[in-house]
VEXKOLTI-208296 format. One record per residue: residue number from 1; residue in one letter; y, x, z of N, C-alpha, C, O, CB in turn. Coordinates in steps of 0.02 Angstrom, whole numbers, plus 50000, padded with zeros to 5 digits. Each point is the difference from the previous one (the first is absolute). Last residue first. Glycine has a CB too. Layout:
! residues N
[site NUM, 'A', [Y, X, Z], [Y, X, Z], [Y, X, Z], [Y, X, Z], [Y, X, Z]]
...
This chain:
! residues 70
[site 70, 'X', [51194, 50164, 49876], [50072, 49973, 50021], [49973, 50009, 50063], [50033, 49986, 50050], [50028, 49925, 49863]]
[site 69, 'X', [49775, 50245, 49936], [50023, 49931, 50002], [50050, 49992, 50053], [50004, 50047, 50039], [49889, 49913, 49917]]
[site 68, 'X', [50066, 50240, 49860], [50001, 49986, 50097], [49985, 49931, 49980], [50003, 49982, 49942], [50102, 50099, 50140]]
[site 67, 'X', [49865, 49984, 49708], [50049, 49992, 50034], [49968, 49983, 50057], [49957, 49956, 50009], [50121, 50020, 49911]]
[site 66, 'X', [49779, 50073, 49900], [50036, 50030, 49961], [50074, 49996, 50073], [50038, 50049, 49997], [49892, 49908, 49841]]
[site 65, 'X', [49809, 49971, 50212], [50052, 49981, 49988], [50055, 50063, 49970], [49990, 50053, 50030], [49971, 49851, 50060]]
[site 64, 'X', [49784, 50064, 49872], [50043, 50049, 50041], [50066, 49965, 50002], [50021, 50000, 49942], [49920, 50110, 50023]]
[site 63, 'X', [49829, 49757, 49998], [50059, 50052, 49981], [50021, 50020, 50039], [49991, 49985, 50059], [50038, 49981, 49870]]
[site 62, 'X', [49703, 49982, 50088], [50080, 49951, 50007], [50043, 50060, 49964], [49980, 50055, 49983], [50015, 49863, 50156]]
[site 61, 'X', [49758, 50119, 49902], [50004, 49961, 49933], [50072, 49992, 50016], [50023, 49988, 49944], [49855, 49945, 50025]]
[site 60, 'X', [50031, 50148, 50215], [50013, 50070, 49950], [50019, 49964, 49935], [50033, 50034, 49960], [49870, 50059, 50091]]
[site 59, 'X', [50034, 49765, 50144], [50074, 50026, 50002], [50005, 50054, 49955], [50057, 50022, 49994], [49962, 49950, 50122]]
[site 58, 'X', [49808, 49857, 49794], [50011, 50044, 50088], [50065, 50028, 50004], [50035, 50000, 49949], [49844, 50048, 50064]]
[site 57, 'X', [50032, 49694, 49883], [50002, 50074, 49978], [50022, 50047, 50043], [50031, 49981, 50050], [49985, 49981, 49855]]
[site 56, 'X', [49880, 49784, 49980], [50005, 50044, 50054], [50025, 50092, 49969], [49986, 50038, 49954], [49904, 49863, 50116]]
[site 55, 'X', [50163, 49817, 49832], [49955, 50073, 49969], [50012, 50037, 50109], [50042, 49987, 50043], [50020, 50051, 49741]]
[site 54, 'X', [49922, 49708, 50049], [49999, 50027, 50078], [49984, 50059, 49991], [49944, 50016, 49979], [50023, 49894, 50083]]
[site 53, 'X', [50117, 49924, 49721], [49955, 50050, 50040], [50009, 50019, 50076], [50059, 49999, 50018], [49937, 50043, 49873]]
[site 52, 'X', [50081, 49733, 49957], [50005, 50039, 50035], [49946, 50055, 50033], [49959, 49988, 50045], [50119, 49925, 49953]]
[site 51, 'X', [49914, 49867, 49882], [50029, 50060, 49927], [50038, 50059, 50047], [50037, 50039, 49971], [50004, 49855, 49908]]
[site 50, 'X', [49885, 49876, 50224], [49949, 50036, 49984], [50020, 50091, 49923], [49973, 50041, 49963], [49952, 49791, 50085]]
[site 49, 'X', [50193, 50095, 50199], [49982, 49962, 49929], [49966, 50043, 49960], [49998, 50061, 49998], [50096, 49870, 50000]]
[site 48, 'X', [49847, 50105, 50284], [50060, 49998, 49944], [49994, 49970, 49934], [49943, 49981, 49984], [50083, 50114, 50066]]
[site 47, 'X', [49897, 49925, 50199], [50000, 49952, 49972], [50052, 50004, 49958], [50054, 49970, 50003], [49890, 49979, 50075]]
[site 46, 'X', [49976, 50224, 50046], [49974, 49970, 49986], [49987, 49939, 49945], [49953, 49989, 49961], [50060, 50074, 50129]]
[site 45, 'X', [50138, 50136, 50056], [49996, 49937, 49978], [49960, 49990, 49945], [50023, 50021, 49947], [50073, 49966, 50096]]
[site 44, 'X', [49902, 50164, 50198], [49984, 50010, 49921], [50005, 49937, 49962], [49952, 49963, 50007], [49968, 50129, 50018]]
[site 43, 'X', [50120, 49953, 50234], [50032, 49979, 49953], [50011, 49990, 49915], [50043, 49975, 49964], [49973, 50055, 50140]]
[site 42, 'X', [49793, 49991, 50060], [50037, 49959, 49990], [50069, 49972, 49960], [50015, 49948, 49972], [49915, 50082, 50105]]
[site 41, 'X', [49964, 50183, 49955], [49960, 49942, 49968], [50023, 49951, 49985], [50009, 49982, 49942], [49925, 50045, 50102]]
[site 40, 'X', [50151, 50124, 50109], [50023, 50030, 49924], [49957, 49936, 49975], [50037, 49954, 49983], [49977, 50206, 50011]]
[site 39, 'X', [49920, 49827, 50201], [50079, 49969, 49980], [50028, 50025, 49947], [50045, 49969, 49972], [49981, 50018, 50131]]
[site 38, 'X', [49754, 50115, 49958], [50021, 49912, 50015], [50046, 49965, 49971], [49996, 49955, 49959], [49981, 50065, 50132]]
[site 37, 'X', [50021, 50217, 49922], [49983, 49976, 49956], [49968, 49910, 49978], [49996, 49964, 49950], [50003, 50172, 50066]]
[site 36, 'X', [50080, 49989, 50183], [50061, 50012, 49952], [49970, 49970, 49940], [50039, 49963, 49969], [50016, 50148, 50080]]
[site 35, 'X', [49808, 49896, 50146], [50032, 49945, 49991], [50072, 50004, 49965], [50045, 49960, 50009], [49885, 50006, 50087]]
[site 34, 'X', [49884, 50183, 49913], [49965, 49914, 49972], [50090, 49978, 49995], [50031, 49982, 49950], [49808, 49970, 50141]]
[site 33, 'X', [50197, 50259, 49981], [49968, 50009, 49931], [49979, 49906, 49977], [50018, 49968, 49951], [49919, 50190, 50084]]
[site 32, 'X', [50092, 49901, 50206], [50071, 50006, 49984], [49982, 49973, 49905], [50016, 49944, 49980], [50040, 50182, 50137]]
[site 31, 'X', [49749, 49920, 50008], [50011, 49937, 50019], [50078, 49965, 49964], [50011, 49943, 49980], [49910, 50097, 50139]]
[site 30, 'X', [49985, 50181, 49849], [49979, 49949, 49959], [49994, 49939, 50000], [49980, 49961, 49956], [49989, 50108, 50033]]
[site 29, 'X', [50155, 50121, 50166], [50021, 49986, 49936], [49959, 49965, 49955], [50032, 49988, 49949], [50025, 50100, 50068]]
[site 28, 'X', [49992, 49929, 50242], [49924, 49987, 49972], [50029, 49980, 49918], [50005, 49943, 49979], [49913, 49997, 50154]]
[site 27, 'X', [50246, 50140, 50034], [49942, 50000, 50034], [49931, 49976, 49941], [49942, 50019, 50010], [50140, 49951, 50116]]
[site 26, 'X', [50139, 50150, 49823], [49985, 49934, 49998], [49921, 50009, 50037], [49956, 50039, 49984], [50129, 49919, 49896]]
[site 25, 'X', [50173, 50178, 50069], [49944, 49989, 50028], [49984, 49944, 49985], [50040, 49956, 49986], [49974, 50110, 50087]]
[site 24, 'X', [50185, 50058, 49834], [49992, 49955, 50073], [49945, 49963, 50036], [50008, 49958, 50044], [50085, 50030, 49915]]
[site 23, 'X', [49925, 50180, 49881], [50062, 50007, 50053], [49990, 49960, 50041], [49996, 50004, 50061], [50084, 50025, 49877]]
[site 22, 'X', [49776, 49926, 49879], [49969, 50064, 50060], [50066, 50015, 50045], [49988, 50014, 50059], [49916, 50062, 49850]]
[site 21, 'X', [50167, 49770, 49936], [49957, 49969, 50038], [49970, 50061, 50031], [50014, 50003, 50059], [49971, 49886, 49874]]
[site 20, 'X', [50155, 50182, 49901], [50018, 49970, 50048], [49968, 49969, 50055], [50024, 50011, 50056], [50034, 49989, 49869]]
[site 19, 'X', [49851, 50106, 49882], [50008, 50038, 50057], [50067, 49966, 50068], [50010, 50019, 50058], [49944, 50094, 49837]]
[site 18, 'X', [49830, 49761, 50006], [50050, 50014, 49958], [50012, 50059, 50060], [49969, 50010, 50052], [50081, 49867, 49864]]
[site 17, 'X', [49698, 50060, 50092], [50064, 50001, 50020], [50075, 50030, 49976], [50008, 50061, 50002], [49905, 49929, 50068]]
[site 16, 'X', [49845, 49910, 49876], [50024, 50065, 49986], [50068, 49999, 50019], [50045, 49994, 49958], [49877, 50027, 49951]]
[site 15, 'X', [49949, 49793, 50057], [50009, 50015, 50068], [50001, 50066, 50005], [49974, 50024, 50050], [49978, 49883, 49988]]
[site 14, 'X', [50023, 49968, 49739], [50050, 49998, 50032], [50018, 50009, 50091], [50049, 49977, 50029], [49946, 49962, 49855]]
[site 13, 'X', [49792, 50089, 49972], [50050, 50021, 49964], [50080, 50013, 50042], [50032, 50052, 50010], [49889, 49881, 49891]]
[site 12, 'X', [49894, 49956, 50184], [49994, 50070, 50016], [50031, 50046, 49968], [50007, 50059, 50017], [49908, 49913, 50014]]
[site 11, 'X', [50104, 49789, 49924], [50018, 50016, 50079], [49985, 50051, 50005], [50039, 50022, 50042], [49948, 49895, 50009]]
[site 10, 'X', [49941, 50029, 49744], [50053, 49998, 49994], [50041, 50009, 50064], [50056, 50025, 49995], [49910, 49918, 49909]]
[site 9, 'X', [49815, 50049, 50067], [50009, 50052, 49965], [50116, 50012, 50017], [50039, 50046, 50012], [49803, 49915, 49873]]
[site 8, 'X', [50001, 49844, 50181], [50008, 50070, 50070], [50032, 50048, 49953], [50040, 50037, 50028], [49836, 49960, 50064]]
[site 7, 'X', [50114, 49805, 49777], [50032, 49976, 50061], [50006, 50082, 50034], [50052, 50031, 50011], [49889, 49820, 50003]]
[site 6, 'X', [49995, 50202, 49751], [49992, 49934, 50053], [50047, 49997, 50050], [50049, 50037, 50003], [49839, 49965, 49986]]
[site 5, 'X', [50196, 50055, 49753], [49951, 50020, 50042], [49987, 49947, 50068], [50027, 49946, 50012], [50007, 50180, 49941]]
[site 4, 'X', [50021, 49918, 49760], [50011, 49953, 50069], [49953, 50046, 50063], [49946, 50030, 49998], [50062, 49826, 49925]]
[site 3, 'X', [50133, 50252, 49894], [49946, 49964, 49981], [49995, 49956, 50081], [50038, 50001, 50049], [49895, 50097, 49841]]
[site 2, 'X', [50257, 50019, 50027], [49980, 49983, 49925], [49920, 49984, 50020], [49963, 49989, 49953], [50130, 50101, 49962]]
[site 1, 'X', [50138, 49875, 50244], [49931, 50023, 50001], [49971, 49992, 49930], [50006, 49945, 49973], [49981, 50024, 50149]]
């Protein structure tokens, strides 16, 4: 995210249903939305040294792998 956003901004962001998940339905996608980003939260480590950046980034920023993987 290059700016912060809120708590709802970000559940209404993410209860846009992937297209896998519309396959398979979800009865109440901002309830589904809190609680992916809950635990994405959680796992965000936090407690890093101090000469370490924490960068965020969306699946369009990654590489292309050059090889299938194994």
């Amino acid at each position: 995210m290059s700016q912060e956003q809120s708590d709802q901004e970000r559940i209404e962001s993410r209860a846009h249903l992937l297209p896998e998940e519309a396959t398979a339905g979800s009865q109440d996608p901002a309830a589904q939305a809190d609680a992916i980003l809950a635990e994405s939260d959680l796992r965000e480590d936090t407690d890093l040294a101090e000469d370490t950046t924490l960068e965020h980034r969306t699946s369009d920023q990654t590489v292309t792998p050059s090889e299938p993987p194994d």
